[in-house]
Structure formats: structure tokens, C-alpha cells
N, C-alpha and C positions, 0 to 999 in steps of 0.2 A: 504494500500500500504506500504511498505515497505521505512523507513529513507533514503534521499540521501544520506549518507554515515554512515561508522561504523567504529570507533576504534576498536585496537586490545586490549587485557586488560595484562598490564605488571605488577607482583605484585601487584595483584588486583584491579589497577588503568588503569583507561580508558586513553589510548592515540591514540591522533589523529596522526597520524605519516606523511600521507600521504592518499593517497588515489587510489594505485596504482592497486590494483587488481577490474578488473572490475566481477560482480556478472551478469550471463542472466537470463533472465524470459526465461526459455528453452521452451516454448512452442511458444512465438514471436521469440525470437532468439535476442531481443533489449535488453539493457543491463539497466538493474532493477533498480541497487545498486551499488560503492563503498566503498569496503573495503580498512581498513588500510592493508597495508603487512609488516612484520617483517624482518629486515635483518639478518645477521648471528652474527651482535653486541649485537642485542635485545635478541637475544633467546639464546646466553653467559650468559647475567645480569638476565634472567630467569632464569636461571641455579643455580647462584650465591646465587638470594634472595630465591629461592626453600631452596639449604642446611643453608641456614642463618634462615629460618621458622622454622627448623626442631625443636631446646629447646623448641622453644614456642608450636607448638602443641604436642610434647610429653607430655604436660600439659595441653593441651586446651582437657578438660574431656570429657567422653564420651555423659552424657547429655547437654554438649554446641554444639558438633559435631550433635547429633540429630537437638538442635534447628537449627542449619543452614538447614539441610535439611527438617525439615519442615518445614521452608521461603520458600526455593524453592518450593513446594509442592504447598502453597499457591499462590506465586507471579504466576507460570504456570498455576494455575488455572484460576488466574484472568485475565491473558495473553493469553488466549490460543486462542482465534480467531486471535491476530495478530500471534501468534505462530502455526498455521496452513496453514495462508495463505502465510507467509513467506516462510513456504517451500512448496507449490503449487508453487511459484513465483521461486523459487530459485532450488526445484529440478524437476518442473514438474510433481507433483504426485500429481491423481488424488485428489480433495480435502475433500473426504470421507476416503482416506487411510490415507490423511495427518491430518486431526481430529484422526483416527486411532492412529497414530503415537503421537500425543502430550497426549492421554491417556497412551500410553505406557510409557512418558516418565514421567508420575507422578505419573503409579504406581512401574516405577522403584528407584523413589527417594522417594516413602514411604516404601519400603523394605529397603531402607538403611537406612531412619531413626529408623528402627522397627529392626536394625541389630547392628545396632553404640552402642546400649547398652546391647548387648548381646554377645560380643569378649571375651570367657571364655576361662580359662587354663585347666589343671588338675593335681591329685597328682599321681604320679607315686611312686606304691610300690616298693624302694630298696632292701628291705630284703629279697633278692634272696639265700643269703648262709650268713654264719656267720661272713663273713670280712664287710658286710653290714650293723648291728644289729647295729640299732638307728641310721640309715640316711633314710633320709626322701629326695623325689625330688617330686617339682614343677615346673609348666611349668605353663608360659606365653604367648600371644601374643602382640607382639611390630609393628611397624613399619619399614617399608623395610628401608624406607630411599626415597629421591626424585626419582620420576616416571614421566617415558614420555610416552607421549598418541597421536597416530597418528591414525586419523578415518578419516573411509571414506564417500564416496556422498549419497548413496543411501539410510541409515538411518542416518541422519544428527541429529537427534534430538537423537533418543533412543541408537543407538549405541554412541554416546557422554555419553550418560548417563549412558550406562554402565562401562565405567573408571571413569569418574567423580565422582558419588555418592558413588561407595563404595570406594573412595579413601579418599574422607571425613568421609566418615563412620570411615574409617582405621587408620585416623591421617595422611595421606601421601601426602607433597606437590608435586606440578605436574607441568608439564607445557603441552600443549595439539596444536596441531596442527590440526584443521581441517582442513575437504577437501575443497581444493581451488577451486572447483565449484561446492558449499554450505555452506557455512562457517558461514551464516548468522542466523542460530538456534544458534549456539556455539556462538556467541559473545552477543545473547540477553540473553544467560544461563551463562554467564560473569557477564554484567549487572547487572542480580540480584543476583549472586553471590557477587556482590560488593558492595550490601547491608547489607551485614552480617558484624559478627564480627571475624570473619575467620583471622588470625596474618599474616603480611606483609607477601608475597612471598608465600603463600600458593598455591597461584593459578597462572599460567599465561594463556594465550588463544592466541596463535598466528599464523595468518594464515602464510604460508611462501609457496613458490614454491617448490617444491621437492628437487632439483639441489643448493637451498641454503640452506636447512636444514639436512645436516648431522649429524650436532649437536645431535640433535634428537635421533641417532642413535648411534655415537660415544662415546659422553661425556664421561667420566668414572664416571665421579659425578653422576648423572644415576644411579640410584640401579636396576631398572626393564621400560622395554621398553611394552607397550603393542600395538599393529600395527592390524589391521582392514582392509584387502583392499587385492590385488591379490595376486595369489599363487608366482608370479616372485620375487612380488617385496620382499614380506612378507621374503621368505626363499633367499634373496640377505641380506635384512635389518641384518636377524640373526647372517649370518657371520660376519654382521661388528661391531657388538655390542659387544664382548668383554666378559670382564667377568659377564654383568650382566644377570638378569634372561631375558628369555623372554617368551613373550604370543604373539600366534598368531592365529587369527582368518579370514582363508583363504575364498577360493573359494569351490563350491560344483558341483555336478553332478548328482543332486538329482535324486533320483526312488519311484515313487509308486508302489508299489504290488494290483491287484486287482484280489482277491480270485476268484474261481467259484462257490460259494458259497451266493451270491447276493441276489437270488431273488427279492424280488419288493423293494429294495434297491437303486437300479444304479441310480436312479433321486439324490437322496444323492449322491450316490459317483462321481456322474459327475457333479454336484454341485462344491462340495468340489475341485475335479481334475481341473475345469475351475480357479475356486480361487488361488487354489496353483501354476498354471502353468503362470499367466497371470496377476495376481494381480500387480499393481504400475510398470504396463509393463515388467514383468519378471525379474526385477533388483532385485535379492535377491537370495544369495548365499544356502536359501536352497527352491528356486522355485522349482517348478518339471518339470524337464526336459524328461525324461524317466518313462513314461508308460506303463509297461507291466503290459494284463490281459489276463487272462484265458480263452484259447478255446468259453469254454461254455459260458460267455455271449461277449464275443468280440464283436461281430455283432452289439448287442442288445446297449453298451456301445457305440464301434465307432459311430452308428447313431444319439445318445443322444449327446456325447460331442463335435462332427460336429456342428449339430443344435445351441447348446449351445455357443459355440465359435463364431460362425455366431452370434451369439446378441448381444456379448458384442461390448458396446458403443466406440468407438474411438472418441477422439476429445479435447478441451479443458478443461485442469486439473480443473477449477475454475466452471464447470459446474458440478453440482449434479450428473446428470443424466451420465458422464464421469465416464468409468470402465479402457481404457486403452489410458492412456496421451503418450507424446513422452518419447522416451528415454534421456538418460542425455546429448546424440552431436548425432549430424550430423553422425562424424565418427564411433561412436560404431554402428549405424546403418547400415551405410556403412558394415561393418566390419561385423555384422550379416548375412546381405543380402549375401556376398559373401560365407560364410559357408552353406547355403543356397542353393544357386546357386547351389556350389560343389557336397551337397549332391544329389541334381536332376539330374544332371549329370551321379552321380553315380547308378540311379536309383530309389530313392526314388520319393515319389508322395506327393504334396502338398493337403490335404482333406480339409484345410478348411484356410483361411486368404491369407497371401503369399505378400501381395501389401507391398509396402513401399514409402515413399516420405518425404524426410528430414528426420529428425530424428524421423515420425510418423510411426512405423513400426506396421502394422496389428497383432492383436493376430492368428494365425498362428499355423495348426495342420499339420504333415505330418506325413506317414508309409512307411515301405520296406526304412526304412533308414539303410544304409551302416554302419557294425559296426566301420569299419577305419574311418569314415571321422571326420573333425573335428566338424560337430555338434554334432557329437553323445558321441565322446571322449572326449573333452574339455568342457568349462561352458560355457552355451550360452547366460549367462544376458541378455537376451533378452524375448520376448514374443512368445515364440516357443517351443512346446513340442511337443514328437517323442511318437506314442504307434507300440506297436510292443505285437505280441501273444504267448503264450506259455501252453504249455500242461502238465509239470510236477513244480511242487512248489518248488524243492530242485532244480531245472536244474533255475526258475527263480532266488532264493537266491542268486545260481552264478554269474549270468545275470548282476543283483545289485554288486556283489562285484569286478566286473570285471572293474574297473576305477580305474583311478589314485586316486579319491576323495575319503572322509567320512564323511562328515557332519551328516544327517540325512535322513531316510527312511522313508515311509511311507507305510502297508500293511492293506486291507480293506479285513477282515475275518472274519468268524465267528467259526473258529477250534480255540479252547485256544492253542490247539497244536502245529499248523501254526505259531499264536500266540509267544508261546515260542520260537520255532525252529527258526524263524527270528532273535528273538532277541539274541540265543546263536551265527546265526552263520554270522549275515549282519555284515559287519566290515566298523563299523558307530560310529558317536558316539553319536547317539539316534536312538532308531527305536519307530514310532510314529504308535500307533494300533486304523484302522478305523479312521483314519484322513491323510490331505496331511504332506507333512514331512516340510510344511512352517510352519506346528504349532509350536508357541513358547511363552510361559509364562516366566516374566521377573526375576523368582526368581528360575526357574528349570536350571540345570548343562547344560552349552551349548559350545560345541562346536566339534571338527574332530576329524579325525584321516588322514592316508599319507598326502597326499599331500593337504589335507585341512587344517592342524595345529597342533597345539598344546597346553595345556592348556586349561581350562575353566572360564566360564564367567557365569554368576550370579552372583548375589550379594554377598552371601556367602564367594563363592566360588572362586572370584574378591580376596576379601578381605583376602580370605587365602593365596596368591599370593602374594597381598602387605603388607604381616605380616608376620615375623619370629619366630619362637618360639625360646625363653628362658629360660634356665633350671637353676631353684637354688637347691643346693642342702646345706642340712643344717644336723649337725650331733649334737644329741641329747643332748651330756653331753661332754665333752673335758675339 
């Protein structure tokens, strides 16, 4: 079970501040845990010891910054059943994604221990024309300067772990605000953050409400903001941010492509499409929402992933045999059900799920969905995917690029040509081949394009975000 209460961590010290934010077991709807919450004073003075950290880890070497993050490696190993059931408790996810999820999150902090000693420069040849001859330029990577990190509910653990660890990896203090209904991974990843030898103000973790954390967003001390969570808020956030960089990692609208080309295949790819559609209740920016497959086996597919969708389990996250837990409230349920509705209306037809009650919303297939309505237009984080038929592969490519989103696609082929042509022409910013487009490994480039985001994430590639290159240049003989 989960601590009656949790500090927030300010300057990598644990304070109990209060206990104002209540945490729910989203599957009872009773309230699990309190958290401390951060006022708009705390997360100033986070601010403050952030750039006051900054001499000290421009010193704190690359293999000290590994050894922190393989502490963490370690300590979530040996944590990890309470670090599972914490987030079954706290986000409702079934408690095999949420094992899922705390393997993700330790092998996203051994890529950044296995990255923290690998931030190379390079020499760059000057001697371009003869005003050059005997200068010499090097390039470095540095540190941004202090970074704010605002994540959201739905991967509480791994998506925290993608600002976090390569920000260590990077040399870069931070202050981090998780989401206020799941907060409770990010304060245990505090914790034993606060075991290391990581220099004052390196870190803070503070949970805050929205509406008091501008700071976040504002500061100027702030060198780079990185934000995880809706398309509204993400591209409201960026105007307010000012001169620093940002990253944003939005919402999706994802599509699978399923070729005609299948043959005795479709058990796999309707496999796979139940996974990606319905997985931890659909809450995941690149679930698959849109289904389109090919004439030729449509039939044969819709009756396999009907079927299939009919088995999967509803019921309580903390039960094994539990494939699709609640969603994260009442109201997003709500809120589904009504796009839903809309789209029936509109004529679409429910094939397989459809029920709702509380925030337990059925995994749920329908077809002859309306391309205006808003299930089909907008991201339905929820447990609902639309298939819909098509007869030409460059008319479906369209199909797919025809949304405001870009996260990632998915196409089940077996033409390498298919193959390529997706990927010259889906305006995505992955196309995933023979797999759903929820696939994601923690060290591969991730993330949009429009109205999905901007910037990438992995490790790496984090880390080249929160690093500036520095050029010396040095002249031979003077």
C-alpha cells in the first residue's frame, strides 16, 4: 500500500509542507494518499537553488553523474513492486502495464547512465581559404543552464524519467512538477534521488496545481521548459515562456495501416491492433485510434478484432488477469462517452464494447465513423478505436495525414515499397513497420510533428536539448 502521506522534495530535501493534495486509488474513487503541495514561494526558492547548483555540477564529472544514475537503477530495482503498485493505486493501470512501466523506467535510467559518459565535441576544420591557415575550432557540449519539467498522469513513472535522467546525465538542474493526479512515482524517484551525492538545488520535485505554477513556465531563470501533456495547454504554455527553448511533447491521433497483403498473418496483427488500441485503457498519446485496412482482408480482420476486443478483461487494475482498468476520472469518461454518442448519431455503428459506468469505460470498436466528428478528428485517450476500409495505399497514406496530429504510425506490410513510401510520405514523426504505432523503445528519437509538438525525446537526444555547444577556436602561432 502506498505511505499516508509524501513530501515534496525542495533542493533535494524532503519537506513535509502540508498535506494538501489528496492522491485517489482511481479504481475505488477513495483517496489512497496525501501529498505535500508546493506554493508559488517554494517553487521561487527552487528556482533560486536550481541556478545557485549550476558551478557545482559544471564540475560534478561525468562519471559521478553516471554513478547517480546507477543508484537509481539499482534502488528501482529493488523498489519496484512498491513502484508498480503505486501506480496501479494512483493511476489505475492495469498492474501488468504498470510492472511494464517501472521496467521502462530502469531501462530509461541505464541509457543515461551509459550516455553521461559519452557527451563528445568535435574538431571542426577552419582552413577553408587562407585568412584561416593555422586556426583550429573545437566544439563542446555544456549545459543549458536550469530546466523545468512538467509531466503528465498517464506515464507517471517513464515519462518523468525521460526529463529526469538525461538531465542528470547532462549536468542540468531542474525543478519538475508532476501531475497532480499521480504525483506519487515522482516523489518516490525524489526519494532516492536524495540519496545520492547530486550538489544542493540540483533537483526539486514539486507537485503544484496548475493555476499556481506559472513559474514553471514564466521564470526567465529557466533556460528550457520541457511540458508532456495536451495539445491546448502545451502550445498556451509556449507563448508564455519567453525567451527560453522549449520541448513539447503533445497529443496524437494515431493510425495503423493494415496492408492486403496479410495472409495467415491477421491473428498477429489483430493481436498487436487490440494492444495498441486499448492497452492501460487507451490513455497514450500514440494508442491507435484509426484503423484502416485493406479491402481484401477487412472482413476476415473486423471479425478477428471484434472477437478479440470482446475478451479483453475489464475490471480491477490490481488483478493479473485485468487488461482494461478505469480511466484516470469520472469526467474524461464522461467526456468520451459523449464523442461517442455524437458519433452514433452521426451514423456510425458500435461493433464491439460501447458500455460505460464511472470512469470504467468498455474497450470499444466502432465503423462508418463520420470523418467530422470529434472522435474521429481529435485524440480520444480513451479505449476506442474506429476501422474504417480502403482500397488504394497512397489514397490510405492520405487518410493518415489528414489530422491535425503526428506523432506516430503504424503500417502492417509486406511490400518494402509500401514500406518506404509511408515513410517518405506519413507526416509523422515515426512510422513504425509491422507493428502498432504505441511501439516505443526508451533510447529511439521520439516524438511529432503539427499539432503534436515539437522537439525530441530520448535520451540522447533529451540531452542535446539540455546542452549547448561551445566553440573555441584557437590560432596556431600569434
Amino acid at each position: 500500500m502506498l505511505q499516508k502521506t509524501y513530501p515534496y522534495y525542495l533542493a533535494n530535501q524532503a519537506v513535509a509542507a502540508n498535506t494538501d493534495l489528496e492522491v485517489t486509488d482511481k479504481f475505488s474513487g477513495e483517496v489512497a494518499t496525501r501529498v505535500a503541495m508546493a506554493d508559488a514561494a517554494a517553487i521561487d526558492k527552487a528556482i533560486g537553488y536550481a541556478v545557485d547548483a549550476m558551478p557545482a555540477l559544471r564540475v560534478f564529472a561525468p562519471f559521478k553523474r553516471q554513478a547517480v544514475l546507477e543508484h537509481c537503477v539499482k534502488r528501482f530495482r529493488e523498489r519496484y513492486d512498491e513502484l508498480a503498485l503505486a501506480l496501479c493505486i494512483e493511476a489505475g493501470k492495469p498492474i501488468n502495464d504498470s510492472k511494464g512501466e517501472v521496467t521502462r523506467l530502469i531501462d530509461t535510467f541505464k541509457v543515461a547512465a551509459e550516455e553521461s559518459v559519452r557527451i563528445d565535441g568535435e574538431i571542426v576544420n577552419l582552413e577553408i581559404s587562407p585568412r584561416a591557415k593555422g586556426y583550429h575550432g573545437y566544439v563542446k557540449r555544456v549545459p543549458i543552464g536550469p530546466c523545468s519539467f512538467i509531466s503528465p498522469f498517464n506515464f507517471p513513472l517513464n515519462l518523468t524519467a525521460h526529463k529526469v535522467a538525461p538531465a542528470i546525465a547532462a549536468g542540468v538542474p531542474f525543478v519538475l512538477k508532476p501531475a497532480s493526479r499521480t504525483p506519487v512515482g515522482a516523489l518516490i524517484m525524489g526519494e532516492i534521488l536524495a540519496e545520492t551525492d547530486l550538489p544542493k538545488g540540483a533537483f526539486s520535485i514539486l507537485p503544484a496545481h496548475r493555476d499556481g505554477a506559472d513559474l514553471f513556465t514564466t521564470d526567465e531563470r529557466f533556460k528550457l521548459l520541457s511540458f508532456t501533456g495536451s495539445p491546448a495547454v502545451g502550445w498556451e504554455l509556449k507563448k508564455k515562456a519567453g525567451k527560453k527553448k522549449v520541448i513539447l511533447e503533445l497529443g496524437g491521433n494515431a493510425a495503423a495501416i493494415v496492408d492486403g497483403d496479410q495472409g495467415g498473418k491477421l491473428d498477429y496483427v489483430v493481436d498487436r491492433l487490440a494492444f495498441g488500441a486499448f492497452y492501460q485503457s487507451g490513455q497514450s498519446c500514440i494508442g491507435v485510434q484509426r484503423i484502416l485496412v485493406h479491402a481484401k482482408v477487412y472482413d476476415a480482420l473486423r471479425d478477428k478484432l471484434i472477437a478479440k476486443t470482446k475478451s479483453l478483461v475489464m475490471g480491477d487494475p490490481r488483478d493479473e488477469k485485468t487488461f482494461v482498468g478505469p480511466m484516470i476520472s469520472e469526467s474524461e469518461s464522461r467526456r468520451l462517452a459523449g464523442w461517442m454518442e455524437s458519433a452514433v448519431a452521426a451514423g456510425a455503428k458500435i461493433v464491439a464494447g460501447g458500455k460505460v459506468e464511472g470512469a470504467m469505460f468498455e474497450a470499444t470498436l466502432l465503423e462508418d465513423v463520420e470523418r467530422g466528428t470529434d472522435l474521429y478528428r481529435k485524440e480520444a485517450f480513451g479505449p476506442v478505436a474506429i476501422l474504417e476500409r480502403f482500397d488504394d495505399f497512397d489514397a490510405a497514406l492520405a487518410t493518415v495525414n489528414d489530422s491535425d496530429f503526428g506523432l506516430q504510425a503504424g503500417v502492417f506490410t509486406d511490400s518494402l515499397a509500401h514500406a518506404h513510401r509511408a515513410w517518405d510520405v506519413l507526416e509523422v514523426g515515426g512510422v513504425v513497420i509491422n507493428d502498432v504505432p504505441s511501439f516505443r523503445v526508451d533510447n529511439m528519437p521520439y516524438g511529432g510533428v503539427k499539432d503534436s509538438g515539437l522537439g525530441r525525446e530520448g535520451v540522447r537526444y533529451a540531452i542535446e536539448d539540455m546542452t549547448e555547444m561551445r566553440l573555441m577556436v584557437m590560432r596556431e602561432t600569434w
